[in-house]
PDB file with SEQRES, HELIX, SHEET and CRYST1 records, atoms N, CA, C and O in Angstrom:
SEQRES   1 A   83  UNK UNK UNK UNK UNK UNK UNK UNK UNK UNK UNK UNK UNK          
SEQRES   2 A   83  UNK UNK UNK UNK UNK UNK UNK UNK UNK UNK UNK UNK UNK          
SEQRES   3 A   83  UNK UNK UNK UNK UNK UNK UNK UNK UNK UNK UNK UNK UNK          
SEQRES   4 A   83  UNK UNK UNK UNK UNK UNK UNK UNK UNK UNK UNK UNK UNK          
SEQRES   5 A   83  UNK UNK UNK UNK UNK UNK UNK UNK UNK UNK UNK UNK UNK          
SEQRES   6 A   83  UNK UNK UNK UNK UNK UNK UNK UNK UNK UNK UNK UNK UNK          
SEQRES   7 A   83  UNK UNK UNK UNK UNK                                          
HELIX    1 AA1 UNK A   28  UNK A   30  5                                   3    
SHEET    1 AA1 2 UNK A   8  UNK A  15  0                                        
SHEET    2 AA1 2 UNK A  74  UNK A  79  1                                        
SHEET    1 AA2 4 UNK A  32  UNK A  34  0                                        
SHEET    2 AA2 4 UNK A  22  UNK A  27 -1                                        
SHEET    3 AA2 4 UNK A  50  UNK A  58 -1                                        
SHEET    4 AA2 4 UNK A  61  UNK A  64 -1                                        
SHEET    1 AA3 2 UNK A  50  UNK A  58  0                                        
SHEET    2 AA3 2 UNK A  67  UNK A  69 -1                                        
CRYST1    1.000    1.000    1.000  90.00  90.00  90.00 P 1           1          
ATOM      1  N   UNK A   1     -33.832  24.859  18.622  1.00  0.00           N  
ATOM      2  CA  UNK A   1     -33.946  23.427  18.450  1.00  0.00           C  
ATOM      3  C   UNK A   1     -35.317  23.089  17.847  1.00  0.00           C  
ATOM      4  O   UNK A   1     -36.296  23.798  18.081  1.00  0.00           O  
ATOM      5  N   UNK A   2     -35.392  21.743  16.887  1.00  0.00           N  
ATOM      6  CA  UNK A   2     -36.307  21.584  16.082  1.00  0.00           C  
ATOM      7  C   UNK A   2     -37.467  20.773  17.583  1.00  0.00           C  
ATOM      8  O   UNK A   2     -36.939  20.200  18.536  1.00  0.00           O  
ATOM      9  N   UNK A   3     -38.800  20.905  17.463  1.00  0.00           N  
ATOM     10  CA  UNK A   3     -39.756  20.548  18.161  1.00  0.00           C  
ATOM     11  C   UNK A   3     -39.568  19.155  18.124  1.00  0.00           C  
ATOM     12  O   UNK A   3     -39.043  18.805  17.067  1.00  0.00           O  
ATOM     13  N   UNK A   4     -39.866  18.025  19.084  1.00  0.00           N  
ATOM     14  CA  UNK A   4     -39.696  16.784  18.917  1.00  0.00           C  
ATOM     15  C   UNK A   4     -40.379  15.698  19.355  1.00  0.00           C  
ATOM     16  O   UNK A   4     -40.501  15.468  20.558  1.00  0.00           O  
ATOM     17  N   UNK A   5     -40.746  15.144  18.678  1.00  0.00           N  
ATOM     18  CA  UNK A   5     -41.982  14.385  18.867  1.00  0.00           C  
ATOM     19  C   UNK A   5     -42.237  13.520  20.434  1.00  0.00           C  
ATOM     20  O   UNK A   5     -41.427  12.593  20.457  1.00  0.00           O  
ATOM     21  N   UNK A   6     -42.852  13.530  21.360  1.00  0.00           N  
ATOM     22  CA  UNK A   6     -43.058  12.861  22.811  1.00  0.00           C  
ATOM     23  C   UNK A   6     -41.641  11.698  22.808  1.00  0.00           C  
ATOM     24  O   UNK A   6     -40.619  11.539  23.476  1.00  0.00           O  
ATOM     25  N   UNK A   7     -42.262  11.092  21.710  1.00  0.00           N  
ATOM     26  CA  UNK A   7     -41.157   9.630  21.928  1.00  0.00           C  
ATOM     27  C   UNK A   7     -39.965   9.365  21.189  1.00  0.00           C  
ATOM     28  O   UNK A   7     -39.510   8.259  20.895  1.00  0.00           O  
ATOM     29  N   UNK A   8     -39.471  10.583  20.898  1.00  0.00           N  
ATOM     30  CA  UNK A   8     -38.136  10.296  20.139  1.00  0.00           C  
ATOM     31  C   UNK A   8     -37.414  11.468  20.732  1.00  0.00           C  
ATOM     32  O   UNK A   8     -37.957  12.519  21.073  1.00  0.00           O  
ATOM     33  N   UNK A   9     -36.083  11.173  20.825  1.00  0.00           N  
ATOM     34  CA  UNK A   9     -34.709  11.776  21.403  1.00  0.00           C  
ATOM     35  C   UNK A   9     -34.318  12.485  20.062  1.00  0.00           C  
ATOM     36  O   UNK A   9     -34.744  11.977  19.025  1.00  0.00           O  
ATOM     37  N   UNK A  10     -33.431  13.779  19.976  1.00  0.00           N  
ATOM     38  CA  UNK A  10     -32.521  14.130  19.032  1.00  0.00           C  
ATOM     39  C   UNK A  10     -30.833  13.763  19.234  1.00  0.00           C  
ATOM     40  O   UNK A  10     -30.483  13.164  20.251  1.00  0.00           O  
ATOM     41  N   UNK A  11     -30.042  14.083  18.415  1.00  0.00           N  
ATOM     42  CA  UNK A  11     -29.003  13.435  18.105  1.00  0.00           C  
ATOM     43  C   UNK A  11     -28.336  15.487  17.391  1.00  0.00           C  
ATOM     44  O   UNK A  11     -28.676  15.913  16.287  1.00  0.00           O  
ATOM     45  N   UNK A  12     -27.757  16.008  18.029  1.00  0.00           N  
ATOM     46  CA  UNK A  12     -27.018  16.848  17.012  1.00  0.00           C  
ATOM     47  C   UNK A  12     -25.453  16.988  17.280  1.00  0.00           C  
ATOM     48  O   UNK A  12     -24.946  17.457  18.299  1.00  0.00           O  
ATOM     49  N   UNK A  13     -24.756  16.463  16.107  1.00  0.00           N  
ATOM     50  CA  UNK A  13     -23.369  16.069  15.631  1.00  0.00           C  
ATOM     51  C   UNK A  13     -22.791  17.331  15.510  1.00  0.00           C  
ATOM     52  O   UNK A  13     -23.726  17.990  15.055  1.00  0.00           O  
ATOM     53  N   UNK A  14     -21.966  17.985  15.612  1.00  0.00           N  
ATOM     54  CA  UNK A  14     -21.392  19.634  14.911  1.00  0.00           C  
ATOM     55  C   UNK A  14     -19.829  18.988  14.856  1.00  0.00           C  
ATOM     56  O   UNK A  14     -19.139  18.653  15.819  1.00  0.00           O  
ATOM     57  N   UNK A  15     -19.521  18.927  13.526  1.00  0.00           N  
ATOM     58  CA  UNK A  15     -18.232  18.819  13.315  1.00  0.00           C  
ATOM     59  C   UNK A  15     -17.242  20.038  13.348  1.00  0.00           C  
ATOM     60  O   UNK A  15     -17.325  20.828  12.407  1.00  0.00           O  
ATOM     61  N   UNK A  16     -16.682  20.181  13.941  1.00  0.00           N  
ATOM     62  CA  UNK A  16     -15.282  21.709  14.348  1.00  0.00           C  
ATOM     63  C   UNK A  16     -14.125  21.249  13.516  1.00  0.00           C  
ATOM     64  O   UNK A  16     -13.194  22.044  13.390  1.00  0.00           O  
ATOM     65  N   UNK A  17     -14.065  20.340  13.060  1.00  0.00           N  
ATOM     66  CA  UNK A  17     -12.411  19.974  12.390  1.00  0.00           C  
ATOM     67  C   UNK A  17     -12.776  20.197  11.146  1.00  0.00           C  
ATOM     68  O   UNK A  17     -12.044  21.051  10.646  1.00  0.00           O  
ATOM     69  N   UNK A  18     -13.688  19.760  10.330  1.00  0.00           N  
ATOM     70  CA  UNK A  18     -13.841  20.700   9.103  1.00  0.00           C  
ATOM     71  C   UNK A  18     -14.053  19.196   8.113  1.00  0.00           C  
ATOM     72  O   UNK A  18     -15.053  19.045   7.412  1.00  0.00           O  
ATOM     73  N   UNK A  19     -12.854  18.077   8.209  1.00  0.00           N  
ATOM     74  CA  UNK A  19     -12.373  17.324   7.262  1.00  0.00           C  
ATOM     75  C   UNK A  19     -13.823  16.222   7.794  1.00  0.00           C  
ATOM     76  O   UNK A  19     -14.324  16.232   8.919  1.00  0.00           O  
ATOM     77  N   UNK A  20     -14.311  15.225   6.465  1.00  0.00           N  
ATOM     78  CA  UNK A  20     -15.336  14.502   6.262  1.00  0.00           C  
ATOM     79  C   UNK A  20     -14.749  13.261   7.427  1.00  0.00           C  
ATOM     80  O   UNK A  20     -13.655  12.747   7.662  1.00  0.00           O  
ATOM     81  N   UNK A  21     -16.346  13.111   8.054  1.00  0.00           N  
ATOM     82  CA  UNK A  21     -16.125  11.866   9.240  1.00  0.00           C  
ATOM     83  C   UNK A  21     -17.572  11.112   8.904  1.00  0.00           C  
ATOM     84  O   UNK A  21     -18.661  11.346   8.380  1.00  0.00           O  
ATOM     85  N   UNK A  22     -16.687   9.828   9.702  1.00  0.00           N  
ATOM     86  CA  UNK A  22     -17.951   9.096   9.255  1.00  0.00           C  
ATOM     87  C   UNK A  22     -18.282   8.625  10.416  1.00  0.00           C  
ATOM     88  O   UNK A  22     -17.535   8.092  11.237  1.00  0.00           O  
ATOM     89  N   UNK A  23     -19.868   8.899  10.523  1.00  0.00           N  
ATOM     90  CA  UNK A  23     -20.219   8.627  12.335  1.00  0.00           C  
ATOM     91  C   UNK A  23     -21.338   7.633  12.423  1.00  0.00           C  
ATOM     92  O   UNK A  23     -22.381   7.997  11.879  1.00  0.00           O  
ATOM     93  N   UNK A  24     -21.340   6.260  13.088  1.00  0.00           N  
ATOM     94  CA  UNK A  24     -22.095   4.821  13.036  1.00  0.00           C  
ATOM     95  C   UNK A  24     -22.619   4.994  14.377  1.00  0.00           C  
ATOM     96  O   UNK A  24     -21.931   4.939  15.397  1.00  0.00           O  
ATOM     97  N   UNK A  25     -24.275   5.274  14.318  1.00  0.00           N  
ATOM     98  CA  UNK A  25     -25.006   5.047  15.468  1.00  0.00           C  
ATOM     99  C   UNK A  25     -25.485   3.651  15.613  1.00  0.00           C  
ATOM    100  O   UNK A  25     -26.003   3.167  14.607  1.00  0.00           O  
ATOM    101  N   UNK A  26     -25.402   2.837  16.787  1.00  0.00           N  
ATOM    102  CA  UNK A  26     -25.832   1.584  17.023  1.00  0.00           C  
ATOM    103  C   UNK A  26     -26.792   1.619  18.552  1.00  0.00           C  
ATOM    104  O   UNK A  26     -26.551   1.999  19.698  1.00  0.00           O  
ATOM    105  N   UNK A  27     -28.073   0.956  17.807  1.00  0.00           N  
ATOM    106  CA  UNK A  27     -28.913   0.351  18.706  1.00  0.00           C  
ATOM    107  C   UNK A  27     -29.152  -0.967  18.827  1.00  0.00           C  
ATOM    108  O   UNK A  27     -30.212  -1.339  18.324  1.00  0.00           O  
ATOM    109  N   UNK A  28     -28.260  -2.060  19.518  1.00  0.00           N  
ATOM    110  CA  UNK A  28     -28.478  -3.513  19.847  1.00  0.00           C  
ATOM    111  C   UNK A  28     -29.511  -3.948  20.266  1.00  0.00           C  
ATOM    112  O   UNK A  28     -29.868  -5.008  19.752  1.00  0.00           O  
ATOM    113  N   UNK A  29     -30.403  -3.352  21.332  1.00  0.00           N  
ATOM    114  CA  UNK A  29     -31.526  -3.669  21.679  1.00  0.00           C  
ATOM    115  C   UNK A  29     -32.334  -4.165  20.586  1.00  0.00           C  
ATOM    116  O   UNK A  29     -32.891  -5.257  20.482  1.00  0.00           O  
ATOM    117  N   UNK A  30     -32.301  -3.002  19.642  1.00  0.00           N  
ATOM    118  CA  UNK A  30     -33.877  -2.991  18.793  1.00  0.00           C  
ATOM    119  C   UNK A  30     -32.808  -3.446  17.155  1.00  0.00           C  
ATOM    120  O   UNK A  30     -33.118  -2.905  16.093  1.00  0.00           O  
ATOM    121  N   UNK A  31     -31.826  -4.275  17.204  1.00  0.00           N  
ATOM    122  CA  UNK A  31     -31.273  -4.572  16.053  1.00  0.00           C  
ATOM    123  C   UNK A  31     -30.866  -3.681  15.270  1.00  0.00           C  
ATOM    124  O   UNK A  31     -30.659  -4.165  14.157  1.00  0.00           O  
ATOM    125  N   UNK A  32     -30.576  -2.212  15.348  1.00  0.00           N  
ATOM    126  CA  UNK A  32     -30.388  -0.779  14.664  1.00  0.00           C  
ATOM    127  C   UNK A  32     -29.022  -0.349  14.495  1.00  0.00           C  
ATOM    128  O   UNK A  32     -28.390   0.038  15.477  1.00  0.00           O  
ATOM    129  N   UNK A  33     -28.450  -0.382  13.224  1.00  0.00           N  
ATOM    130  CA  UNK A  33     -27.313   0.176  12.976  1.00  0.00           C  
ATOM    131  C   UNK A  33     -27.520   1.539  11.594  1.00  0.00           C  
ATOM    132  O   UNK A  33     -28.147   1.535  10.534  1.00  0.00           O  
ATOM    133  N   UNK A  34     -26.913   2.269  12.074  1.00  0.00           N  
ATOM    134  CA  UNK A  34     -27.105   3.899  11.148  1.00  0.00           C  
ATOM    135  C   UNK A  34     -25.287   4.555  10.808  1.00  0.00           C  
ATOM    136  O   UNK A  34     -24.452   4.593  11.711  1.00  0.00           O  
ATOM    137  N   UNK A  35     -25.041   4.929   9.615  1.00  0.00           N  
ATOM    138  CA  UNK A  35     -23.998   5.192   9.419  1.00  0.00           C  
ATOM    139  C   UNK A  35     -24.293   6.674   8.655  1.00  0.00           C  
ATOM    140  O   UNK A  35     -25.382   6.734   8.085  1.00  0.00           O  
ATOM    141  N   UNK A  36     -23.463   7.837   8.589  1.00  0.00           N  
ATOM    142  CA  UNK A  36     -23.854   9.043   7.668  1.00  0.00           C  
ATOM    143  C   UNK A  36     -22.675   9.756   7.685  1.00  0.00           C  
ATOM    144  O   UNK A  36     -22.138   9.770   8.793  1.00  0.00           O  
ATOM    145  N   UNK A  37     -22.027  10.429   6.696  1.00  0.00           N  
ATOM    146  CA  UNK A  37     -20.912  11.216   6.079  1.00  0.00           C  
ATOM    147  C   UNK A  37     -21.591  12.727   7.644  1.00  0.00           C  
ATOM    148  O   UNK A  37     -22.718  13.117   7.949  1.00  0.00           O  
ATOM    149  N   UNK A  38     -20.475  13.012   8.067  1.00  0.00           N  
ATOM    150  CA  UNK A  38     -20.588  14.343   8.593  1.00  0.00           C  
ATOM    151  C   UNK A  38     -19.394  15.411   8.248  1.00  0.00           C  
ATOM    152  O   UNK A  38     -18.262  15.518   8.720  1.00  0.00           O  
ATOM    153  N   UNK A  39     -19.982  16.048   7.393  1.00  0.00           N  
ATOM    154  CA  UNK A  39     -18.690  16.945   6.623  1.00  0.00           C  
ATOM    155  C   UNK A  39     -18.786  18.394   7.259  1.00  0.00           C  
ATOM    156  O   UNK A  39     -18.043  19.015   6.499  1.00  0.00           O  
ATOM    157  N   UNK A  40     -19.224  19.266   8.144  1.00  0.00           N  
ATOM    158  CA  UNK A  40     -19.480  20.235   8.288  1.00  0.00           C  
ATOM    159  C   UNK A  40     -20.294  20.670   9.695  1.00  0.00           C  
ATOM    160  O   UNK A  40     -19.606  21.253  10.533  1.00  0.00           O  
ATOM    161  N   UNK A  41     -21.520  20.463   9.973  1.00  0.00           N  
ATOM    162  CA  UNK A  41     -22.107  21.182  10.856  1.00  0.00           C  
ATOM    163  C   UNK A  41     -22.581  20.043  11.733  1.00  0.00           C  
ATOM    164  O   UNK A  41     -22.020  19.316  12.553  1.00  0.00           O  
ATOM    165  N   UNK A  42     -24.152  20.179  11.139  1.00  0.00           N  
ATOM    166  CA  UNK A  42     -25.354  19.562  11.756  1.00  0.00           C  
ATOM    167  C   UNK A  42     -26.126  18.422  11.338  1.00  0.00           C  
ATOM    168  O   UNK A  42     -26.551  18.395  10.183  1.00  0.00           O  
ATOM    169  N   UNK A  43     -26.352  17.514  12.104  1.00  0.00           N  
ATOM    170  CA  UNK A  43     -27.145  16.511  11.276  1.00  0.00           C  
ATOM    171  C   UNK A  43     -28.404  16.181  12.891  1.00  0.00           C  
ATOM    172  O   UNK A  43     -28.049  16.360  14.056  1.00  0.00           O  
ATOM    173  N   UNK A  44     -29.809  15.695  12.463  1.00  0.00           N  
ATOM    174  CA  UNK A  44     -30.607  15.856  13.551  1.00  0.00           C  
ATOM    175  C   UNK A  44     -31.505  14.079  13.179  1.00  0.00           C  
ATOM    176  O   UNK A  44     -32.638  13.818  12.775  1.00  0.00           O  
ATOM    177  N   UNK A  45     -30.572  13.388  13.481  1.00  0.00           N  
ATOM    178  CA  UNK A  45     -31.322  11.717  13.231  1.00  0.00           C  
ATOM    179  C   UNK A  45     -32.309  11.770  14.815  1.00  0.00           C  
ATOM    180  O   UNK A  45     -31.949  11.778  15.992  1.00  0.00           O  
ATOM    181  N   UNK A  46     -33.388  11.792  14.296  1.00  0.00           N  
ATOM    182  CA  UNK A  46     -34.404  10.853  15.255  1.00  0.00           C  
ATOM    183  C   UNK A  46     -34.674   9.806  15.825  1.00  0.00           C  
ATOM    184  O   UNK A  46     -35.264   9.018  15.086  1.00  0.00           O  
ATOM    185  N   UNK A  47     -34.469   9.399  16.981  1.00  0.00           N  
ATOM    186  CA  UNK A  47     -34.590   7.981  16.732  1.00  0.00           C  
ATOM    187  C   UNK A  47     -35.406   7.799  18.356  1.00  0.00           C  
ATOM    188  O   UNK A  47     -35.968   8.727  18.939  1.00  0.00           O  
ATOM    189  N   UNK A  48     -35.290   6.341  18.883  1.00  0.00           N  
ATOM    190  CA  UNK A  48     -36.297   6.416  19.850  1.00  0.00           C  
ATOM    191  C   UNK A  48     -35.319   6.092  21.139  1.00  0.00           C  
ATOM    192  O   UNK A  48     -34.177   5.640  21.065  1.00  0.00           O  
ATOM    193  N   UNK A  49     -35.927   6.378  22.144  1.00  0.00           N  
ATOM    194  CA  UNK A  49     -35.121   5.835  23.805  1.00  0.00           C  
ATOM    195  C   UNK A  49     -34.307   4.753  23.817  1.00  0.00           C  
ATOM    196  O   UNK A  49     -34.518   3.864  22.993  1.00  0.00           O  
ATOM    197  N   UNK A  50     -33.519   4.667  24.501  1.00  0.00           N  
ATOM    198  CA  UNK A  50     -32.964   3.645  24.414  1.00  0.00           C  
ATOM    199  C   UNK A  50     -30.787   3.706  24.869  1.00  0.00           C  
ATOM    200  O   UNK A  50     -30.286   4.793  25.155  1.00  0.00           O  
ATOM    201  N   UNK A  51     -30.127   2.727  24.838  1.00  0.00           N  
ATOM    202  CA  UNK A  51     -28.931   2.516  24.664  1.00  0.00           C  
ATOM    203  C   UNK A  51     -28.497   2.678  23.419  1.00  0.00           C  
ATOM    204  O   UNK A  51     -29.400   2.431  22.620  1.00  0.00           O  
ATOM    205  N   UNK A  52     -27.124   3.105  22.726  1.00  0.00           N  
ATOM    206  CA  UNK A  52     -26.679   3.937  21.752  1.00  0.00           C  
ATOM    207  C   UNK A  52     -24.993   3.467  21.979  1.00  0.00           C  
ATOM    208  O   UNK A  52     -24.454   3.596  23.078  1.00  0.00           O  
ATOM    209  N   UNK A  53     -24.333   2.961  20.886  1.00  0.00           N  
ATOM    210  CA  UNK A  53     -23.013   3.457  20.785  1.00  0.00           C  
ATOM    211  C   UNK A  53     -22.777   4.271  19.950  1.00  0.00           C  
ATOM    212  O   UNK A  53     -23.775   4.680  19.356  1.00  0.00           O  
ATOM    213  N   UNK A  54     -21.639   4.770  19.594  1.00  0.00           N  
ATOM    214  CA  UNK A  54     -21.185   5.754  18.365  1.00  0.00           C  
ATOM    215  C   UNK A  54     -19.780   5.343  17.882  1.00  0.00           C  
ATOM    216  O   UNK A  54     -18.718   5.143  18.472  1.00  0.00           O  
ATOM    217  N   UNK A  55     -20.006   5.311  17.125  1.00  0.00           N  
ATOM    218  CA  UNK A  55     -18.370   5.153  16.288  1.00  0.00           C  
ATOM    219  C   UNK A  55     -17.904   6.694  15.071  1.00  0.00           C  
ATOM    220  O   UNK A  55     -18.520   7.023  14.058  1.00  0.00           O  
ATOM    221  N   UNK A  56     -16.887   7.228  15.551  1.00  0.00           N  
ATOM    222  CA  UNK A  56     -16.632   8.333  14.793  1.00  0.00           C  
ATOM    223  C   UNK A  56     -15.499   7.973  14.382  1.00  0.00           C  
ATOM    224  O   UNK A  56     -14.617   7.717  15.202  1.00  0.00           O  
ATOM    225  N   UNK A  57     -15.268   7.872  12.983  1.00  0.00           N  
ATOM    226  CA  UNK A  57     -13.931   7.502  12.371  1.00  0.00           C  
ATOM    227  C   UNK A  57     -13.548   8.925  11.282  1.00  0.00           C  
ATOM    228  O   UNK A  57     -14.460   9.614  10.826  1.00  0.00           O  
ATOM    229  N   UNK A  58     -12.447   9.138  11.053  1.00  0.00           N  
ATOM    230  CA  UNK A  58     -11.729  10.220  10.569  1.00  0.00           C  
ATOM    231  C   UNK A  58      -9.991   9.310  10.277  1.00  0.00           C  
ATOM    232  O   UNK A  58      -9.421   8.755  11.217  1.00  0.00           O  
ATOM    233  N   UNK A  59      -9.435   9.329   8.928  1.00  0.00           N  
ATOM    234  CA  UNK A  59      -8.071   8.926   8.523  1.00  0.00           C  
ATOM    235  C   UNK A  59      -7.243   8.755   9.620  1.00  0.00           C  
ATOM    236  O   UNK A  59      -6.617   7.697   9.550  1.00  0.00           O  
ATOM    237  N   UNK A  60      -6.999   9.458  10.672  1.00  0.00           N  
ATOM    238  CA  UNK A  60      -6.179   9.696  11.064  1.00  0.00           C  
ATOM    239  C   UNK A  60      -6.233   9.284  12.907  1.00  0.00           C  
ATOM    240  O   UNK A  60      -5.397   9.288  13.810  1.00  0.00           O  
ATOM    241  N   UNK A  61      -7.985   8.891  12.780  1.00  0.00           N  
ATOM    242  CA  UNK A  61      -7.852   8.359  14.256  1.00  0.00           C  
ATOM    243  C   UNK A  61      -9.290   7.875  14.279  1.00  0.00           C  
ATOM    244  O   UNK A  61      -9.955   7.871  13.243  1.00  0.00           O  
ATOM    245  N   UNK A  62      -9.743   7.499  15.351  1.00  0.00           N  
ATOM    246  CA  UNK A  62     -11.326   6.451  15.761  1.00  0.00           C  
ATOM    247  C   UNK A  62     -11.667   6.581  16.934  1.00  0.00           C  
ATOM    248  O   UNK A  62     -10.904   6.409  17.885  1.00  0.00           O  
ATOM    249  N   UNK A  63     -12.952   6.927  17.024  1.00  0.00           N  
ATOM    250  CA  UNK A  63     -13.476   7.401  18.569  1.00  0.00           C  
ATOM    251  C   UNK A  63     -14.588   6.379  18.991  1.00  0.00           C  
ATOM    252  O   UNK A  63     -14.952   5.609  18.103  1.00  0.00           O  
ATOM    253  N   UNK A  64     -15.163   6.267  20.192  1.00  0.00           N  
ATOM    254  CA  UNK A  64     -15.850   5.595  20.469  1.00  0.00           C  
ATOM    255  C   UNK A  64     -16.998   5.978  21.650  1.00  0.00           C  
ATOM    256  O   UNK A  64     -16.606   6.670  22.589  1.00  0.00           O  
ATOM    257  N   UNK A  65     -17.925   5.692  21.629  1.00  0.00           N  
ATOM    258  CA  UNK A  65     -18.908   6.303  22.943  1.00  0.00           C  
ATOM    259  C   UNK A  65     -20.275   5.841  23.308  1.00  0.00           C  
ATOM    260  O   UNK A  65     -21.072   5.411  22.474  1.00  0.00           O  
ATOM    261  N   UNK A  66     -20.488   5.930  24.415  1.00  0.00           N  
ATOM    262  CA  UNK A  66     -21.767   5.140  24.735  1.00  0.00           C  
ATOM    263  C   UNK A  66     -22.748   6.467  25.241  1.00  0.00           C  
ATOM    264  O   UNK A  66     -22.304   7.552  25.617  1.00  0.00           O  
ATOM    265  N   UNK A  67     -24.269   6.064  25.143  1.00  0.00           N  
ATOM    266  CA  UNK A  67     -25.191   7.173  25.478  1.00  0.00           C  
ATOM    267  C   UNK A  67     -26.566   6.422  25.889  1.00  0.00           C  
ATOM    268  O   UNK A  67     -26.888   5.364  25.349  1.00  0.00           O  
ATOM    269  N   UNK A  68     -27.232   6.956  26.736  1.00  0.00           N  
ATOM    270  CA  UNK A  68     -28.546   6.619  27.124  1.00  0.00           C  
ATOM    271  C   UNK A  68     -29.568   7.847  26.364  1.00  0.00           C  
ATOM    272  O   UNK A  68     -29.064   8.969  26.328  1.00  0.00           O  
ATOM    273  N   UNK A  69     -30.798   7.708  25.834  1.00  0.00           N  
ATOM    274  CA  UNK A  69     -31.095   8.392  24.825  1.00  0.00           C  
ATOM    275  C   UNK A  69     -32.732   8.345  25.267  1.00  0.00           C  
ATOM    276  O   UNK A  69     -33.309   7.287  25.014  1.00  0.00           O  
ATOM    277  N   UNK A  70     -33.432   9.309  25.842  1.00  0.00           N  
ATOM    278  CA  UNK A  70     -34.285   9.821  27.243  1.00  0.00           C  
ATOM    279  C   UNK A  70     -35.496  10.479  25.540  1.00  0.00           C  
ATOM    280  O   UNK A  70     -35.056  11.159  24.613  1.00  0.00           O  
ATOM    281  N   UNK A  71     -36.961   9.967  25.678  1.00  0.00           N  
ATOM    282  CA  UNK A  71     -37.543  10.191  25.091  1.00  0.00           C  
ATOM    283  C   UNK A  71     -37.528  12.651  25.332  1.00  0.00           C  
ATOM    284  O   UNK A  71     -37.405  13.478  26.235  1.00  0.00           O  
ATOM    285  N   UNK A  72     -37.736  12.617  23.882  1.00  0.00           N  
ATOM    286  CA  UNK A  72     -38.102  14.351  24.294  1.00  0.00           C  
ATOM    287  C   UNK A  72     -36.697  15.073  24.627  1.00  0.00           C  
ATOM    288  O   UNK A  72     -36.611  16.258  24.948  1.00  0.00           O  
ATOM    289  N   UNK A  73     -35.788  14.329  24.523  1.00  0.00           N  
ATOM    290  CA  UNK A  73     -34.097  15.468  24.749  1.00  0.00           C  
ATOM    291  C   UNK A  73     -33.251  15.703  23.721  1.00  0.00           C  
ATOM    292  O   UNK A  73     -33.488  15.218  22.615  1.00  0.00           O  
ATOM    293  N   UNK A  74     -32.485  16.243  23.881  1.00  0.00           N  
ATOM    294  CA  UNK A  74     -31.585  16.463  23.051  1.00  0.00           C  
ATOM    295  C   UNK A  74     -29.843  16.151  23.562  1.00  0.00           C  
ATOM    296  O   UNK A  74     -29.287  16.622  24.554  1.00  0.00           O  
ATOM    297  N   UNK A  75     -29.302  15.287  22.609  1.00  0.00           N  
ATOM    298  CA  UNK A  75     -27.932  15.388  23.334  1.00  0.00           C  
ATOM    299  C   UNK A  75     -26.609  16.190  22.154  1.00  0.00           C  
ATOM    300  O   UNK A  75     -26.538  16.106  20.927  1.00  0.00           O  
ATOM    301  N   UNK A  76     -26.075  16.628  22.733  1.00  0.00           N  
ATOM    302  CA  UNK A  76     -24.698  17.258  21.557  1.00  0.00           C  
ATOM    303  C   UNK A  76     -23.801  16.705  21.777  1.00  0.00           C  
ATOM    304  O   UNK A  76     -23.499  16.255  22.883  1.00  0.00           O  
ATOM    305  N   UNK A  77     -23.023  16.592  20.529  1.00  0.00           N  
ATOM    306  CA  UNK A  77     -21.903  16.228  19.868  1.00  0.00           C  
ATOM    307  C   UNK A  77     -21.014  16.789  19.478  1.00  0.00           C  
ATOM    308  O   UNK A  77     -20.674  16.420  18.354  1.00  0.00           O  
ATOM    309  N   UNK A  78     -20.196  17.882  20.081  1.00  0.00           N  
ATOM    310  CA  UNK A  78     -19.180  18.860  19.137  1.00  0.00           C  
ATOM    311  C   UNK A  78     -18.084  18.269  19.085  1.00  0.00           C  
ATOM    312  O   UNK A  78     -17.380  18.216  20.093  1.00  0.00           O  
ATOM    313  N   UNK A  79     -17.659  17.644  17.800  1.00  0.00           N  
ATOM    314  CA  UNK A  79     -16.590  16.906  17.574  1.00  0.00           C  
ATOM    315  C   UNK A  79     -15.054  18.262  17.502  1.00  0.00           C  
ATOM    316  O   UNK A  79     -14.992  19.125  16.626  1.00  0.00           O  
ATOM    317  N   UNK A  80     -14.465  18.170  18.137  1.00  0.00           N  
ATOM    318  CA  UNK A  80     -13.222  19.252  18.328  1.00  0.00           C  
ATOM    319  C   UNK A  80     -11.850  18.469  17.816  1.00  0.00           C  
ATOM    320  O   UNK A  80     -11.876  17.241  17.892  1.00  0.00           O  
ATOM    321  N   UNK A  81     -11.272  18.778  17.566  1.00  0.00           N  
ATOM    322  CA  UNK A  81      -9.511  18.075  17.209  1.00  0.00           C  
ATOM    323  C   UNK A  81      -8.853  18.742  18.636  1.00  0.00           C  
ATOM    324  O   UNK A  81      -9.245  19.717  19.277  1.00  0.00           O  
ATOM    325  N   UNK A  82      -7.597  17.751  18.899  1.00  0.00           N  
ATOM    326  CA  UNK A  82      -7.066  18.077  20.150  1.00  0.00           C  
ATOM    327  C   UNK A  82      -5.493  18.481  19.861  1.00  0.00           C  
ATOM    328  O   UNK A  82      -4.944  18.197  18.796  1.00  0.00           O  
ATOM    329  N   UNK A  83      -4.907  19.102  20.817  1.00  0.00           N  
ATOM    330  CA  UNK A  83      -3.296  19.383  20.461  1.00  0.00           C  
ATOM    331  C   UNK A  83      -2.877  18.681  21.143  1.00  0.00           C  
ATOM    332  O   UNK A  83      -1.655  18.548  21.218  1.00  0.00           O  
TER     333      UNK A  83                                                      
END                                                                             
């Protein structure tokens, strides 16, 4: 894991289904909305403490999730397809 600065949290996404998603981080508190193509692995957005939703959209379905986001951690994301 990449070193991380005292006051910022990491974020790592790993997509397992393969096909392009599009994943919308939201911070209401601090007015913050973030959107980014996740086609493959890893992506490592920085950002600071705080409350977090997520929106993961893919053709074929839409996910949703809430997170508390702890200065200095790391949280994962392994997006999986289900049977």
């Amino acid at each position: 894991m990449p070193v991380l600065p005292a006051d910022k949290g990491c974020f790592l996404f790993t997509n397992y289904i393969g096909d392009k998603l599009l994943v919308t981080l939201t911070n209401e508190e601090r007015g913050w909305n973030f959107s980014f193509d996740l086609r493959r692995w890893r992506v490592f957005p920085l950002h600071g403490p705080g409350h977090y939703t997520t929106t993961i959209s893919h053709p074929n379905w839409l996910g949703h999730g809430e997170f508390d986001v702890e200065a200095g951690k790391h949280l994962r994301f392994p997006i999986v397809g289900r049977s």
